[in-house]
C-alpha positions as CSV (number, residue, x, y, z in Angstrom):
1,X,2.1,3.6,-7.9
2,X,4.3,5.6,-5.5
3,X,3.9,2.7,-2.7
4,X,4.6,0.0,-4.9
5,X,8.2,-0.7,-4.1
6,X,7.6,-0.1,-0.1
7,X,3.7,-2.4,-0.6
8,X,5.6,-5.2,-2.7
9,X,8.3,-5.6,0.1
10,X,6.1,-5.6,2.8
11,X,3.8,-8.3,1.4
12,X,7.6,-10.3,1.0
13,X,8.2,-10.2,4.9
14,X,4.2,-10.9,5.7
15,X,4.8,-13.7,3.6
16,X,7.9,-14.7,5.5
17,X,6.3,-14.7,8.5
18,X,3.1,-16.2,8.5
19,X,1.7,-19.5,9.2
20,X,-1.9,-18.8,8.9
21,X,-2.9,-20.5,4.6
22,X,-5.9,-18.1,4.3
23,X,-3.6,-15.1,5.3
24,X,-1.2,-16.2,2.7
25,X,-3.6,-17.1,0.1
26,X,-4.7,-13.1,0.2
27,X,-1.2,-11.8,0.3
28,X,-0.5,-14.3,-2.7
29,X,-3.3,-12.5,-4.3
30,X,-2.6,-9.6,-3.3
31,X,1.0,-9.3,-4.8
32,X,-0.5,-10.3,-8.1
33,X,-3.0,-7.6,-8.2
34,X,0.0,-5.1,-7.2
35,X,1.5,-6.1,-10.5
36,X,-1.7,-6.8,-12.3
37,X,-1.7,-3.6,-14.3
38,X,1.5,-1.3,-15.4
39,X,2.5,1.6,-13.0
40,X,-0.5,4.4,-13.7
41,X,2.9,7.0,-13.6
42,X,4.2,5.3,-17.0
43,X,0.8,5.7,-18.7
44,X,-0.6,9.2,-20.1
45,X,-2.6,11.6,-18.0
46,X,-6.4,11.1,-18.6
47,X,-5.9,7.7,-20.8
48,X,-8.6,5.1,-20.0
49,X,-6.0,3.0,-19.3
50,X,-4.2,5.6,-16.4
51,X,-7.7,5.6,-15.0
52,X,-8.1,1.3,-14.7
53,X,-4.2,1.5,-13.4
54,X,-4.9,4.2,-11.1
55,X,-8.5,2.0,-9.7
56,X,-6.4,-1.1,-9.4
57,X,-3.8,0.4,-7.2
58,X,-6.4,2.5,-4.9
59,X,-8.1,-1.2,-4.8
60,X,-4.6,-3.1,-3.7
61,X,-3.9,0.1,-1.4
62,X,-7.4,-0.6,0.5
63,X,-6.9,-4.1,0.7
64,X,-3.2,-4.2,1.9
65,X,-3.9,-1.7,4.7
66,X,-7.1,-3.6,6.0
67,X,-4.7,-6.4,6.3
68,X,-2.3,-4.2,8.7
69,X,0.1,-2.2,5.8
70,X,0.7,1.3,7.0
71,X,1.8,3.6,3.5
72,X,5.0,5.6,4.7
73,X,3.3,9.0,4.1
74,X,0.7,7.8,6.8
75,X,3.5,6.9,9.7
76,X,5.7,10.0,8.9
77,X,2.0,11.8,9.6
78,X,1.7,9.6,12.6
79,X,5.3,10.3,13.9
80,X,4.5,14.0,13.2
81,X,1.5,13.8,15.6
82,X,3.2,12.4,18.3
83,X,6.0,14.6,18.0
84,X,3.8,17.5,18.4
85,X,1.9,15.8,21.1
86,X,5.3,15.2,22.9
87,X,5.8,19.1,22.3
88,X,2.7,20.4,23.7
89,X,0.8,21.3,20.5
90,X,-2.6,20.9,20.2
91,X,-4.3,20.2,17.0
């Protein structure tokens, strides 16, 4: 997963700072399912087992970003759109 490294350090600091059990519980569960199956770039393109890898970490990816993650493609997009904003151009 390209997000791994950036996904398992932000569950760290969530982990740091919350209180709230139930919010831990899920980020507890969710850093196991992060390293539930190997990394879908070590495995062979169009394996079965790329295809489970690749499912898991679209699942994880969905799951940490309802909890608040933001992926670092999505805020240099987001920084982009402002930026242009800030420069007057219109999308």
């Amino acid at each position: 997963m390209k997000n791994e490294q950036s996904l398992d350090q932000w569950v760290h600091q969530e982990l740091d700072r919350t209180r709230y059990e139930g919010r831990r519980k899920r980020l507890e569960k969710l850093l196991a399912d992060l390293h539930k199956h190997q990394s879908s770039m070590s495995l062979p393109v169009g394996s079965p087992q790329r295809l489970v890898a690749e499912q898991n970490e679209r699942k994880v990816l969905q799951q940490a970003m309802s909890m608040g993650y933001q992926p670092p493609e999505q805020q240099i997009k987001d920084l982009g759109l402002h930026i242009g904003l800030e420069l007057g151009l219109g999308l």
